[in-house]
C-alpha positions in Angstrom: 120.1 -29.7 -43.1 120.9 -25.8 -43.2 118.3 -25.8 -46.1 115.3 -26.7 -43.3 116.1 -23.6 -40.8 114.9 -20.6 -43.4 111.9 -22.9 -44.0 110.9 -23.4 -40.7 111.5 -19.6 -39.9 109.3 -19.0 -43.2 106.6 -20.6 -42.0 106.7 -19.4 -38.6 106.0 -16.1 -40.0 103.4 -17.3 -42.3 101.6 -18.3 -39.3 102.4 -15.6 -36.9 100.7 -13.3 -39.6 97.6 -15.4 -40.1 97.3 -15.5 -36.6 97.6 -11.7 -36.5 95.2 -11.4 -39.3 92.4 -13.5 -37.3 92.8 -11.7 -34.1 92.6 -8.4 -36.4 89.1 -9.9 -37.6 88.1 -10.6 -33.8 88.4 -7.1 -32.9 86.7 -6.1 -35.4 83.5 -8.5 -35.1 83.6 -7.9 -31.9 83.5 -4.4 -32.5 80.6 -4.8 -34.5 78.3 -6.4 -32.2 79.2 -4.3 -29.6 77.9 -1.1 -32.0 75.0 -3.4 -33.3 73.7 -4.0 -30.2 73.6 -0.2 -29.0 72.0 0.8 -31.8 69.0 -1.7 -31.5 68.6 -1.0 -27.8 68.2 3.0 -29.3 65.4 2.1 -31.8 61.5 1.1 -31.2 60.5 -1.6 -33.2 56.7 -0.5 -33.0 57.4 3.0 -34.7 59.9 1.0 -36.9 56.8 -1.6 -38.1 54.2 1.6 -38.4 56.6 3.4 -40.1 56.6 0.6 -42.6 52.7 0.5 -42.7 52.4 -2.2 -40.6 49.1 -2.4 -38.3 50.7 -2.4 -34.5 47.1 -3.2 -32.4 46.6 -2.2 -28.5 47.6 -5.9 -27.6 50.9 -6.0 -29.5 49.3 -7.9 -32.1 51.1 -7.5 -35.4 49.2 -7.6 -38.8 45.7 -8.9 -38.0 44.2 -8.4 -34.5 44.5 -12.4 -33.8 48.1 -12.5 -35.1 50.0 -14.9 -32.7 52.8 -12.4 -33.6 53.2 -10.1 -30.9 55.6 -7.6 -29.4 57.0 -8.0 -26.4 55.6 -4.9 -23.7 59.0 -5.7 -21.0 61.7 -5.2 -24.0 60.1 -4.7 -27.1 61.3 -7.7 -28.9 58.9 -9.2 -31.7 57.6 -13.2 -30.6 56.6 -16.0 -32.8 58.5 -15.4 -36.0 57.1 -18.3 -37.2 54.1 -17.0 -38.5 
């Protein structure tokens, strides 16, 4: 029976690591996003699709003037990705 007790406490340390190990990995994706996130909010996706060579038009039209692909006027985000 005395053999049991080291391999209980082995693996009781096995998975107190793993479980450190995956709240390590948390952090860090949580981390992440959180820096993700700021730096889209910082950039302008109509420069960013110019910049490219990509035809922005007046309406928010991407590509061709009757693209149902648009950009978003309130936040900026691109619609319709389907197309």
């Amino acid at each position: 029976m005395k053999e049991g007790k080291p391999r209980r406490r082995n693996i009781w340390k096995a998975t107190q690591a793993l479980l450190s190990l995956v709240q390590s990995f948390s952090e860090s994706i949580k981390d992440m996003n959180e820096k993700i996130i700021g730096w889209c909010k910082k950039q302008n996706p109509v420069q960013t699709l110019r910049d490219f060579g990509i035809e922005v038009f007046n309406g928010g039209r991407i590509g061709k003037k009757k693209s149902s692909l648009t950009i978003s006027k309130k936040n900026g985000a691109i619609k319709d990705w389907k197309t």
